[in-house]
C-alpha positions in Angstrom: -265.1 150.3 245.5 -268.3 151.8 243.2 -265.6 154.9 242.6 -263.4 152.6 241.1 -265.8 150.6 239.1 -266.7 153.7 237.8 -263.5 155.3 237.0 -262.3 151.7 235.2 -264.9 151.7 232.8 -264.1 155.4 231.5 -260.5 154.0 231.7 -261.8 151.3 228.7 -263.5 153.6 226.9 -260.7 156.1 226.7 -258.3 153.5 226.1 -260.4 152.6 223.2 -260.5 156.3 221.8 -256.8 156.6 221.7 -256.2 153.6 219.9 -258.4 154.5 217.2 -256.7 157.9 217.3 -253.4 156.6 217.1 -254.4 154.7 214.1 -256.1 157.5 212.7 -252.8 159.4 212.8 -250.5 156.3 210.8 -252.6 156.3 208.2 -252.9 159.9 207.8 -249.1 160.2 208.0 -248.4 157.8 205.6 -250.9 159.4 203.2 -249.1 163.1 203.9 -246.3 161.5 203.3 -246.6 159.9 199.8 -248.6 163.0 198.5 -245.5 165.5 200.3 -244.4 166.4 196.3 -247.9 166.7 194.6 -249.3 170.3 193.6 -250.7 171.9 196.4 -254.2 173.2 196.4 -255.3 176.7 197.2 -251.5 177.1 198.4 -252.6 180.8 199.4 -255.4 179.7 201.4 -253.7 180.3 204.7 -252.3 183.3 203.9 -256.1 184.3 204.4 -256.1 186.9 208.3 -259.8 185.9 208.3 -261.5 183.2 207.3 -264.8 181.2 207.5 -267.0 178.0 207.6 -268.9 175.4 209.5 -268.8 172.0 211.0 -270.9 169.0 212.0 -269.8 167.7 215.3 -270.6 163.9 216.2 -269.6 163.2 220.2 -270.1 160.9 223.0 -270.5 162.4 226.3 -270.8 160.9 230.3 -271.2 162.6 233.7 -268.6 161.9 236.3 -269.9 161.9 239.3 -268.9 162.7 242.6 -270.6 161.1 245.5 -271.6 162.9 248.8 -271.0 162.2 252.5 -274.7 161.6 252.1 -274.4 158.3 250.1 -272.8 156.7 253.2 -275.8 157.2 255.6 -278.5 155.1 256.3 -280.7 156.5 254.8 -279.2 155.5 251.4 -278.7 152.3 252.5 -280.4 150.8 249.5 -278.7 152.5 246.8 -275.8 150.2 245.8 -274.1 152.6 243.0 -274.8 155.6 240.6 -273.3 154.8 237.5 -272.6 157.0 234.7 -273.6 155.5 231.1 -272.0 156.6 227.9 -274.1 158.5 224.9 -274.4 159.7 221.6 -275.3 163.1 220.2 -274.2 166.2 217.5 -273.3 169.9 216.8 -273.7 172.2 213.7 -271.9 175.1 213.9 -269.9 178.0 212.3 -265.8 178.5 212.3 -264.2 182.0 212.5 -260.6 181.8 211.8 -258.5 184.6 212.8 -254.7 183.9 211.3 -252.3 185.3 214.2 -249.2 184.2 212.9 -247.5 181.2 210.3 -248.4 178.4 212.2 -250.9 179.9 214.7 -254.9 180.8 214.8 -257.4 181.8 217.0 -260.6 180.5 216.0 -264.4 181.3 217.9 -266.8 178.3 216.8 -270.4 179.0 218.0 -272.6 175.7 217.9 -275.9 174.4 219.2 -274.9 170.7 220.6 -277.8 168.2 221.5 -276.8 166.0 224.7 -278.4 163.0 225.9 -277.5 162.9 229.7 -277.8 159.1 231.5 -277.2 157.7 235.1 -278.3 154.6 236.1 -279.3 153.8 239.8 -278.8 150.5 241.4 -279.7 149.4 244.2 -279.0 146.6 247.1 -282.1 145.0 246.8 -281.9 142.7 243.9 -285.5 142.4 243.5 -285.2 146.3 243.0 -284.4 146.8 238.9 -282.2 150.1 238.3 -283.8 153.1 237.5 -282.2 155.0 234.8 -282.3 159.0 234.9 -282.1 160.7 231.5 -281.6 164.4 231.0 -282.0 166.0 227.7 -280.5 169.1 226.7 -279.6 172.0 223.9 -276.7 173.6 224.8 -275.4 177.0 223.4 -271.6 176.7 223.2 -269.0 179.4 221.9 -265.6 177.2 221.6 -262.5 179.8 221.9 -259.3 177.6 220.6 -255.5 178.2 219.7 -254.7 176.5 217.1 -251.1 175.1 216.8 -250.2 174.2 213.3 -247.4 172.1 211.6 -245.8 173.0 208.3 -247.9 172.2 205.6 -246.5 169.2 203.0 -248.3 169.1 199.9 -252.0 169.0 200.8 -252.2 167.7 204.3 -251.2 169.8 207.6 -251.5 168.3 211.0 -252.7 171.0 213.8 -253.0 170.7 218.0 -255.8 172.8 219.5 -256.9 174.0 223.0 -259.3 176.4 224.5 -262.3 176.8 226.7 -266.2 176.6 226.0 -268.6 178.4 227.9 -272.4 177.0 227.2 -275.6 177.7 228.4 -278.9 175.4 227.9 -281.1 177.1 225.4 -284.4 175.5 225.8 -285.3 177.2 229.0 -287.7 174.4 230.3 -288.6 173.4 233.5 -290.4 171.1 234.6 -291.9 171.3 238.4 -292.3 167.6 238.8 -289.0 166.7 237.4 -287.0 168.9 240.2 -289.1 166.6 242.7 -288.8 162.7 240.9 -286.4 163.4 238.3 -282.2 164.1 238.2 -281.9 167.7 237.5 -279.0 169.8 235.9 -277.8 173.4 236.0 -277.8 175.4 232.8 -274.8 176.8 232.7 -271.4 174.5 232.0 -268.1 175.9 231.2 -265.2 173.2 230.2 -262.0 173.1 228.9 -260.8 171.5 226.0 -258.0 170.0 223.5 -257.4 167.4 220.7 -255.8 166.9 217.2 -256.9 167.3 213.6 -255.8 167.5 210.1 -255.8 170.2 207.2 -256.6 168.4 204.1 -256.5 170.9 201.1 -259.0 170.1 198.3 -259.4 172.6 195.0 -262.3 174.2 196.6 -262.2 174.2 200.1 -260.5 173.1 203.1 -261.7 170.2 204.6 -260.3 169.2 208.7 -261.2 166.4 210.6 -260.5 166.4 214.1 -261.4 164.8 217.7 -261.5 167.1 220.5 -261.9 165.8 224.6 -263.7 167.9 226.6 -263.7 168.7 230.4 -265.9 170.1 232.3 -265.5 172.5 235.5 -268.5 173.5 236.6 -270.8 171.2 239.2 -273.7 170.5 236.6 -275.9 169.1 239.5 -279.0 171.4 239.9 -281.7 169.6 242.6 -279.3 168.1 245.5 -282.4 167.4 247.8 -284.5 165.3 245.7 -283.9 161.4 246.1 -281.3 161.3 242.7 -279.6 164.4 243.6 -278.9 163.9 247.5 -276.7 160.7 247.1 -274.4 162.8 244.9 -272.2 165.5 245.5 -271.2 167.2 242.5 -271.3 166.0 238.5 -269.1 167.3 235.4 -269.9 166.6 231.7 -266.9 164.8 229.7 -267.1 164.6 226.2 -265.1 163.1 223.2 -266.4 165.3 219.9 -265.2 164.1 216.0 -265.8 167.2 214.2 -265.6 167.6 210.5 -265.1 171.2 209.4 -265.1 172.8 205.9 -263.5 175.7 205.3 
């Protein structure tokens, strides 16, 4: 049943995401649309094989947890749920854009991405408030994405892109009495990756916002014997990113 509670509140948040995606793609449509016959901008810029920029990255990530056969023993008889809470953080990063072929590129994006990791613990005992466990971290990531792209009309090209992202924590820290009373991740993630975006050509520069959903495949859980890492299993990072990138 706590599986479930869990799994339908992602459901709502994803659900929300989309619809704001959705309308994120009408009303750049209809804007693509009524500017299909203007002059284009920089109509060589694509023609570029290697081009460059950066981004600013703005996403909200949550563990998913997976519980272990430990949970249902009595000796965790007073832990009721671990529940995964939602949170906010950013990237800055740099684009390499390798152009493959008319409407495909490769594309390396190295970023430094500041996470805000939170589950809550609650317990049977009502008299017991949860205890929320909070894990900071820098992460070094190096995106490598396809990028799919439609036919340009006039200054606005929709694109589809995918990849994997390796990342490894870059503040080094450890902390001896946070491995014994505190939750406790791995430095190393790896996760796989896809979304939308949009080219929107300016006189100057190229300028794409996009929203990318992230996966992650590698059990994040470091300390499994400690009392917030023995009820649990295995945990994987999932993040929803809206990057802006100029080109």
């Amino acid at each position: 049943m706590q599986i479930l509670n869990v799994w339908n509140k992602f459901n709502i948040h994803w659900a929300k995401v989309i619809l704001i995606a959705l309308a994120s793609i009408g009303s750049v449509t209809t804007f693509a649309q009524s500017k299909r016959w203007v002059r284009q901008n920089n109509p060589n810029y694509d023609e570029r094989k290697i081009s460059y920029g950066f981004l600013i990255g703005l996403h909200s990530s949550a563990l998913q947890i997976k519980y272990s056969d430990a949970f249902v023993t009595p000796a965790f008889d007073s832990v009721y749920a671990v529940q995964p809470k939602w949170s906010s953080g950013f990237s800055l990063g740099f684009i390499v854009n390798y152009r493959a072929a008319e409407y495909l590129d490769f594309r390396l994006t190295p970023k430094v991405s500041f996470y805000e990791h939170n589950l809550q613990y609650v317990y049977t005992n009502r008299s017991t408030a949860p205890v929320d466990q909070q894990v900071s971290s820098t992460m070094v990531e190096f995106p490598l994405l396809a990028k799919y792209k439609s036919a340009r009309r006039g200054n606005v090209r929709m694109y589809m892109v995918g990849g994997v992202t390796p990342g490894i924590e870059a503040s080094g820290k450890k902390d001896i009495e946070s491995t014994i009373n505190r939750l406790e991740l791995e430095r190393f993630n790896f996760s796989i990756e896809g979304g939308f975006g949009f080219d929107l050509y300016y006189p100057l520069f190229k300028f794409s916002p996009e929203i990318r959903f992230s996966r992650g495949l590698l059990d994040m859980l470091g300390n499994k014997t400690n009392p917030y890492g023995a009820p649990l299993e295995a945990v994987y990072l999932n993040t929803v990113t809206v990057y802006l990138l100029f080109q």
